[in-house]
C-alpha positions in Angstrom: 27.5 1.7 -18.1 23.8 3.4 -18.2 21.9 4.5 -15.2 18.9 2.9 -13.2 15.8 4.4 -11.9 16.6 5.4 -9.0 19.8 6.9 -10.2 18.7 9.1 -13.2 15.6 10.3 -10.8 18.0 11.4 -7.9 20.5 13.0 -9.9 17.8 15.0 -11.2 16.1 15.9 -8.4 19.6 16.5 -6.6 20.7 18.9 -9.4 23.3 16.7 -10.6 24.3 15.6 -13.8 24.7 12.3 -12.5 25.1 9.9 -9.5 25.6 6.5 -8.5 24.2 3.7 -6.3 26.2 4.4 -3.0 26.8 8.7 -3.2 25.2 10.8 -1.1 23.3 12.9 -2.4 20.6 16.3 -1.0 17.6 16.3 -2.5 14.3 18.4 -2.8 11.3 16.3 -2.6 7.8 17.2 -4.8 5.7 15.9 -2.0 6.3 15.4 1.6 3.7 13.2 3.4 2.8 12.7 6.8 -0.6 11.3 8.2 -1.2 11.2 12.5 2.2 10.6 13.5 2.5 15.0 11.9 1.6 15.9 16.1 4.5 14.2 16.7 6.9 15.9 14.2 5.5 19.0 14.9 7.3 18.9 18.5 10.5 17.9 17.0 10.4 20.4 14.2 9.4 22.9 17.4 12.9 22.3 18.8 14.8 23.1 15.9 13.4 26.2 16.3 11.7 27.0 12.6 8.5 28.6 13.2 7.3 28.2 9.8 8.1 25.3 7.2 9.9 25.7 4.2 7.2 24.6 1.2 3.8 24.4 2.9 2.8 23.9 -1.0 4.5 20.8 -1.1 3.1 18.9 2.3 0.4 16.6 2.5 -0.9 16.0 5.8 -4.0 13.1 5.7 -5.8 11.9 9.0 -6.2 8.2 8.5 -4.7 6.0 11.0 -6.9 6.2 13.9 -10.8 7.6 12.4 -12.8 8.4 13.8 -10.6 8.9 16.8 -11.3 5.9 19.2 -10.1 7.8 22.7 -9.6 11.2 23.8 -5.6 11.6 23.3 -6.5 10.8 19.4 -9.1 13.3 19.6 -6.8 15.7 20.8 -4.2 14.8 18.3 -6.1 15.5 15.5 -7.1 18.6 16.7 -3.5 19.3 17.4 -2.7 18.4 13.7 -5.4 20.7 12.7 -4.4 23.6 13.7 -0.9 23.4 12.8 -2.1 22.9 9.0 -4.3 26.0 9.6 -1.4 28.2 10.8 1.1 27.1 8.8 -1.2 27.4 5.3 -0.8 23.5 4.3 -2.9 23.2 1.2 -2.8 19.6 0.9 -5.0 18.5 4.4 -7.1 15.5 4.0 -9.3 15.4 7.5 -10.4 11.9 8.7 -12.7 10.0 6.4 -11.5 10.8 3.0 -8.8 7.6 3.2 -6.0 6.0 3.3 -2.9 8.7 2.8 -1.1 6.6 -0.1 -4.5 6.0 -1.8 -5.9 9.3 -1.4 -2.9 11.1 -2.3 -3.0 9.1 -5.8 -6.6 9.5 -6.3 -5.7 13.7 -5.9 -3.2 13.2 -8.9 -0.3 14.7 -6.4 2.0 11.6 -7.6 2.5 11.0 -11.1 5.5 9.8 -13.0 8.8 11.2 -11.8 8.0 12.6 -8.7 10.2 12.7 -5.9 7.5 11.7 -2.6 9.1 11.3 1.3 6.9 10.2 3.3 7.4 9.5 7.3 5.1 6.2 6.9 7.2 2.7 6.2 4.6 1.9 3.0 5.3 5.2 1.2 7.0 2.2 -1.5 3.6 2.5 -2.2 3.5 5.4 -5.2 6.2 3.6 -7.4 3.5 2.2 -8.6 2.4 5.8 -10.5 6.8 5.5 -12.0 7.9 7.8 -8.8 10.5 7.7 -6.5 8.7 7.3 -3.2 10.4 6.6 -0.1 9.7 6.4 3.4 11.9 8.8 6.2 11.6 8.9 10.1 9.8 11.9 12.0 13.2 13.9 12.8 13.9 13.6 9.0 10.6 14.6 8.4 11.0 17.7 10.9 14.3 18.8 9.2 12.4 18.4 5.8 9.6 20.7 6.8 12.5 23.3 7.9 14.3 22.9 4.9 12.6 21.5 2.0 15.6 19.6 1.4 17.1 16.3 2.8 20.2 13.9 2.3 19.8 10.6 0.6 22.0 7.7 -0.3 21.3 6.3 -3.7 20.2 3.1 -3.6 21.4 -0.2 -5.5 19.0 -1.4 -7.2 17.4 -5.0 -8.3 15.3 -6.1 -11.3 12.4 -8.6 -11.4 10.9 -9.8 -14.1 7.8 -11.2 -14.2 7.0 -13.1 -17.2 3.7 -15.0 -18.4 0.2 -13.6 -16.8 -1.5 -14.7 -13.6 -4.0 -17.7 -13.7 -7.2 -18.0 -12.3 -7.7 -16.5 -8.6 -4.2 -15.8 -8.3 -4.0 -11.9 -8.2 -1.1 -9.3 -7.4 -1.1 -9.8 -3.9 -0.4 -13.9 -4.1 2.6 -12.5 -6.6 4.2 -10.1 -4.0 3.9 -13.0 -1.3 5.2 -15.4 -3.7 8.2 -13.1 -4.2 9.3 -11.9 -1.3 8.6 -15.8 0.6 10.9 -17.1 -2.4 13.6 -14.0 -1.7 12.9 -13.3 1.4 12.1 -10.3 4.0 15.3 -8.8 3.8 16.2 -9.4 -0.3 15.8 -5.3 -0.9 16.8 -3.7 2.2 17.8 0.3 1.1 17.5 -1.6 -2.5 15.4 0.2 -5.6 12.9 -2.4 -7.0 12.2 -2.3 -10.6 9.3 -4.3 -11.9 9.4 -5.5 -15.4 8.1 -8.0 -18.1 4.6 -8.7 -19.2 2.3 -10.0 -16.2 3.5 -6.6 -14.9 2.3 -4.8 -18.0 -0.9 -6.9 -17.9 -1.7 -5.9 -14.3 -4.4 -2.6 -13.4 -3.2 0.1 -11.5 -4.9 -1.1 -8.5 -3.1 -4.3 -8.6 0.2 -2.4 -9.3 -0.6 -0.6 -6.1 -1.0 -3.8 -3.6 2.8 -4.9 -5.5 4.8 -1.6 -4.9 3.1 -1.4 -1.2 4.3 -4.9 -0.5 7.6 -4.6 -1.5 7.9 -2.7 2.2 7.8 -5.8 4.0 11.0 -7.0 1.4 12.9 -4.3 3.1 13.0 -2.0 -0.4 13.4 1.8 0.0 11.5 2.1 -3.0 9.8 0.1 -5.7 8.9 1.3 -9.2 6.8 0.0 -12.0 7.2 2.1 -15.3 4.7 3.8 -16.5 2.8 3.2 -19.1 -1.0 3.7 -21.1 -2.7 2.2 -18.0 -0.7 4.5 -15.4 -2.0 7.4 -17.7 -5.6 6.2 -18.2 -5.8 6.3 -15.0 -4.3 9.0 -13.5 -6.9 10.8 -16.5 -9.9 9.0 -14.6 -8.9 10.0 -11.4 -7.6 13.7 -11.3 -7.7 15.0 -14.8 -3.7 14.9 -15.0 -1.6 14.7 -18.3 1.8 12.8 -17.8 3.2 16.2 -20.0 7.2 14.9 -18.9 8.9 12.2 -19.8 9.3 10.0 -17.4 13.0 8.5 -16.0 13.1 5.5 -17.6 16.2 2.7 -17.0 18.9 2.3 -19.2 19.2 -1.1 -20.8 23.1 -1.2 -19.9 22.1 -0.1 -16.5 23.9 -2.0 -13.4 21.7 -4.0 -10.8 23.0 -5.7 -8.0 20.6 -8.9 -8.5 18.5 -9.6 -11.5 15.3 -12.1 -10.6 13.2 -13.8 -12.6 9.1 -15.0 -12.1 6.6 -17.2 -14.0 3.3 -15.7 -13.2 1.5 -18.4 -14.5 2.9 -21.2 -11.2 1.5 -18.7 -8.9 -1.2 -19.9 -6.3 -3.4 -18.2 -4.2 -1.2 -17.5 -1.0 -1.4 -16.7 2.6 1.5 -16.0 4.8 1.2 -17.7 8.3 1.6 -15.4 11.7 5.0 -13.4 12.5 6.2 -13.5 9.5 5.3 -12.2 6.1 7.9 -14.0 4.0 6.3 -17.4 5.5 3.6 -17.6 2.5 2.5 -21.3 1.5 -0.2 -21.9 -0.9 -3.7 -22.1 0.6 -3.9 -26.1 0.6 -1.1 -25.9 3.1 -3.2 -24.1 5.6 -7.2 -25.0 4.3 -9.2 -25.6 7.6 -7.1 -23.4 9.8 -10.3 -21.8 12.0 -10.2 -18.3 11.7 -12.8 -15.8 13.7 -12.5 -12.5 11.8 -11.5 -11.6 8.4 -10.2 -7.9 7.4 -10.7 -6.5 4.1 -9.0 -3.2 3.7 -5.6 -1.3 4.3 -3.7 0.5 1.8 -2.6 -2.9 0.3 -6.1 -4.4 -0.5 -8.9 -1.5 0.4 -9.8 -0.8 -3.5 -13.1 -1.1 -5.5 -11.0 -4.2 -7.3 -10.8 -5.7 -4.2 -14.3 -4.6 -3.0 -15.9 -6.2 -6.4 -14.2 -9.5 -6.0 -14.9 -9.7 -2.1 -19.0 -8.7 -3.0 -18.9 -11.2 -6.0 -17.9 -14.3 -4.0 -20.1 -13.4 -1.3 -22.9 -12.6 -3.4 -26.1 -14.6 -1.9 -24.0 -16.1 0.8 -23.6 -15.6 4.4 -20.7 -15.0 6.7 -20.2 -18.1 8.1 -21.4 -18.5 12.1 -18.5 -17.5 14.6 -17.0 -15.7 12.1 -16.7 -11.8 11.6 -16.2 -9.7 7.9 -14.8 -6.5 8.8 -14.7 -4.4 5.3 -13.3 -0.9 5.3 -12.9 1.1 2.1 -9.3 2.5 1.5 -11.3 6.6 0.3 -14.6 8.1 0.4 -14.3 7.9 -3.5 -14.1 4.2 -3.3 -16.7 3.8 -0.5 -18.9 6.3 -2.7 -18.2 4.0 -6.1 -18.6 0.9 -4.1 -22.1 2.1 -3.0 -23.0 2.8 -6.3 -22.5 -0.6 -7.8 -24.0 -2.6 -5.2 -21.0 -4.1 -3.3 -21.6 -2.5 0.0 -25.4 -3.8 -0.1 -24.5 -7.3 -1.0 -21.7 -7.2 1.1 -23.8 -5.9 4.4 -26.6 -8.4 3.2 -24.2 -10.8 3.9 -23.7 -10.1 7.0 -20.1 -8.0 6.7 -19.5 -4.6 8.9 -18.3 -1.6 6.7 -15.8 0.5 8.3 -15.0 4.2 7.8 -12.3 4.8 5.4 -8.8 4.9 6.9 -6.4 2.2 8.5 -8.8 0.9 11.0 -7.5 -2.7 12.8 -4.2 -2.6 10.7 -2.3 -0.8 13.5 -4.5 -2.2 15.8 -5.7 1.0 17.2 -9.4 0.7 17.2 -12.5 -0.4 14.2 -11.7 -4.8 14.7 -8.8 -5.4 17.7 -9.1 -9.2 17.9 -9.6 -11.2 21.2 -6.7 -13.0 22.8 -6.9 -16.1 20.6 -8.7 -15.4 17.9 -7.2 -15.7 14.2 -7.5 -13.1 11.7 -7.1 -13.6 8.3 -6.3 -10.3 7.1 -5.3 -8.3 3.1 -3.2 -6.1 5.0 0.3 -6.2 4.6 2.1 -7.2 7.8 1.2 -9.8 10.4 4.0 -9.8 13.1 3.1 -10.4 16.7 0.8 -7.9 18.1 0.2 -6.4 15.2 -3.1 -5.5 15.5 -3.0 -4.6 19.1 -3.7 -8.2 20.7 -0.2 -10.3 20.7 -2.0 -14.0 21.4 -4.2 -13.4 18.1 -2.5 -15.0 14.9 -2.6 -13.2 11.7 -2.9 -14.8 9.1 -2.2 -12.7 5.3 -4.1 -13.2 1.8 -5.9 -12.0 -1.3 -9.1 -10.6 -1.0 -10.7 -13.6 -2.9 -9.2 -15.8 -0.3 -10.6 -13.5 2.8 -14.5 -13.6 0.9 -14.1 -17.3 0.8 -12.7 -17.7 4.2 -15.3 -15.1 5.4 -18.0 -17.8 4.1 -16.4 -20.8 5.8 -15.7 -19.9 8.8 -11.6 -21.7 7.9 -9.0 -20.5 5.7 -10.4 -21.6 2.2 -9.7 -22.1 -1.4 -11.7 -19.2 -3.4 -12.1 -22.2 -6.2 -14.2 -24.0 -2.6 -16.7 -21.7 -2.9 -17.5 -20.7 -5.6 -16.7 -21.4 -9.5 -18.5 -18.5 -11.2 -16.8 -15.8 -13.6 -15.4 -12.9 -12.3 -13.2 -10.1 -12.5 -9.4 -9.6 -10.7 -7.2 -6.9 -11.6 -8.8 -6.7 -14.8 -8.6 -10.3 -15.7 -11.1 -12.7 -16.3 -11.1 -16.2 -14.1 
C-alpha cells in the first residue's frame, strides 16, 4: 500500500522512513506562525521558563487581527508583541498594515511546496494551497514550539476530492468549497488531510486555490493540500522570486484514504450559506431578496486583487444601494498597492464603498464594520456563527465576492447575473 500526503511529508519532516495515518509522530516545523494572539503565548512560554526560543529564524510573527488597534489594551498588545520580536531577534515581523498573516506570509515566498507550517490560527489550512503541510496548533503548543522547535503530531487520515469538469459562469472557488462542505458537511474532515484533485482544481488560479484550502477549516480538516503544479510556481516566481528547486511530496496512486468524494464543477451555483452555520449553503435563488444592511469584502478567504477586480467590475458606474454599507478591506499592502494601480479602489470608492486597512478588520468582530443589533451582513469571510462579528442579534450571511458586489448594489441578497451581464474575469476564467 503507497503513502498519502500527509504521510510521506510527516515522515520526512519527523526523520522517519515512514509513518502511517494514526502514529504519533515529533516533528520540526519550517515555519511557525503566530499573529496578535503571540502576547498571549509569550506568558505561557514565560512559565515554562525558556528565556529564549529555540529557531527565532523560523517564526513569523504578523500583526493583523485588530489594525490599527481600535482601544488601548490592543495598543498595548502590539507593543507588547513588539518588543518581544525585538529581543528575541525574530526576523520574520510583519507590523500592522502589511496584511493578512496567511496571505502575507505567501506573498514573502516563506511557504512553498513541502513545507512543514504550524500556525496557532484555526485557518493556517490555508498554505496547502502552495502543496504544504500547514496546520493549525493552540497557544500552549505554540509556547512549547517556540522552546523547542519541535512538537508531537498524530498523522492524519486522509480523504480525496475530486473535482471534475470546470466552473460555469459566476460560480467561483468559494461557491465550490460551500457546495462541498454543505453537501459533506462541517464535520466530514475533522483531524482528516484533504487532498484536492481532478481538473476544475487544475483549472483554478492560485488565488482561488487559496479561498478552497482556507475553507476547508470550517469542514473540520487539519490540513488541506492542492498539488502543485506550473501555476503554484508561476506564481510563487511573480511574488518572491522563489524556484520550487525540491520535489515536492506527491501521493501515491495505491495510497489509502478513508473516504474518496467526487464533484461536478459544472452543477455548481453561486452560493451563500445562511447565519450559524457554514455548511447551511443554498443557492442564491433560495435566499434573493433577503435585506441585508452591510456587505464585507475581505478576510483571508476573499481579500485578493481577484476578488477586488470582480467586486470593482460589477460595481463599475453603479452605486451602493441606499441603506446599505460596502465595507472593502484588502487582504496586503501589495494588494491594496496593485488594486490602486488598476483602478479598483477609485471605482470602488466612486461607488460609494469604504476601503479598510489591510488586516482582518470586522471578521473577528473586533473593530473596522461591527454590525448593529439586527442588521444582516452579507459577508466573503469564512465563518458566520452567532456573534461572530462581535454583535450576536446580526445575521451573517456567507458568499462570493460577485454575489457581495451585486448585493452591495441592491440593497438584498442578489444574483450577480441581476445586475449585471457584462464579461468579466473570475479566477482566471472568462464568464
Amino acid at each position: 500500500m503507497g503513502y498519502t500526503f500527509a504521510e510521506k511529508v510527516l515522515a520526512a519532516k519527523s526523520g522517519s522512513d515512514s509513518v502511517h495515518a494514526g502514529e504519533i509522530v515529533e516533528v520540526e516545523p519550517d515555519v511557525v506562525l503566530s499573529h496578535d494572539n503571540t502576547s498571549a503565548i509569550v506568558q505561557i512560554f514565560r512559565r515554562i521558563g525558556v528565556e529564549k526560543v529555540q529557531h527565532p529564524e523560523r517564526l513569523a510573527v504578523v500583526l493583523d487581527h485588530a489594525v490599527p488597534p481600535p482601544t488601548t489594551r490592543h495598543a498595548q498588545n502590539h507593543a507588547e508583541i513588539r518588543q518581544f520580536v525585538a529581543e528575541q531577534g525574530i526576523v520574520h515581523f510583519f507590523d500592522a498594515g502589511r496584511g493578512i498573516c496567511h496571505q502575507v506570509l505567501s506573498e514573502e515566498g516563506l511557504v512553498r511546496p513541502g513545507t512543514l507550517l504550524l500556525g496557532a490560527d484555526s485557518h493556517s489550512t490555508h498554505y496547502g494551497a502552495l502543496g504544504a503541510f500547514s496546520a493549525g496548533v493552540g497557544r500552549s503548543e505554540m509556547a512549547a514550539i517556540w522552546a523547542t522547535g519541535r512538537l508531537w503530531l498524530k498523522v492524519p487520515e486522509s480523504m480525496k476530492i475530486v473535482v471534475e469538469g470546470r466552473l460555469q459562469g459566476w460560480a467561483t472557488s468559494k461557491d465550490l468549497a460551500l457546495h462541498i462542505i454543505s453537501a459533506l458537511g462541517s464535520d466530514a474532515a475533522i483531524y482528516r488531510s484533504v487532498e484536492f484533485r481532478g481538473e476544475a482544481i487544475r483549472r483554478l488560479s492560485m488565488e482561488s486555490r487559496f479561498v478552497l484550502t482556507n475553507m476547508m477549516a470550517e469542514m473540520g480538516a487539519k490540513n488541506a493540500w492542492v498539488p502543485p503544479d506550473r501555476t503554484t510556481a508561476k506564481w510563487l516566481r511573480a511574488q518572491a522570486g522563489v524556484e520550487i528547486a525540491e520535489k515536492p511530496f506527491l501521493p501515491d496512486e495505491n495510497a489509502s484514504y478513508v473516504e474518496e468524494h467526487v464533484f461536478d464543477a459544472s452543477v455548481v451555483e453561486p452560493m451563500v450559506a445562511r447565519p450559524g452555520r457554514v455548511d447551511d449553503a443554498v443557492p442564491v435563488a433560495e435566499v434573493t431578496g433577503t435585506r441585508v444592511q452591510q456587505v464585507f469584502i475581505g478576510t483571508c478567504t476573499n481579500g485578493r486583487l481577484e476578488d477586488i477586480a470582480t467586486a470593482a467590475e460589477i460595481l463599475r458606474g453603479r452605486r451602493v444601494a441606499s441603506g446599505t454599507r460596502l465595507l472593502v478591506i484588502p487582504a496586503s499592502s501589495r494588494i491594496l498597492k496593485a488594486a490602486v494601480h488598476a483602478g479598483y479602489i477609485e471605482t470602488l470608492v466612486e461607488a460609494g464603498a469604504m476601503i479598510g486597512v489591510p488586516g482582518c478588520g470586522p471578521c473577528m468582530g473586533n473593530h473596522m464594520g461591527i454590525p448593529a443589533p439586527g442588521e444582516v451582513t452579507l459577508s466573503t469571510a469564512n465563518r458566520n456563527f452567532r456573534g461572530r462579528m462581535g454583535t450576536p442579534d446580526a445575521p451573517i450571511y456567507l458568499a462570493s465576492p460577485a454575489v457581495a458586489a451585486a448585493s452591495a448594489i441592491t440593497g438584498r441578497i442578489t444574483h450577480p447575473a441581476e445586475v449585471s451581464a457584462e464579461i468579466g474575469l473570475v479566477g482566471g476564467r472568462e464568464f
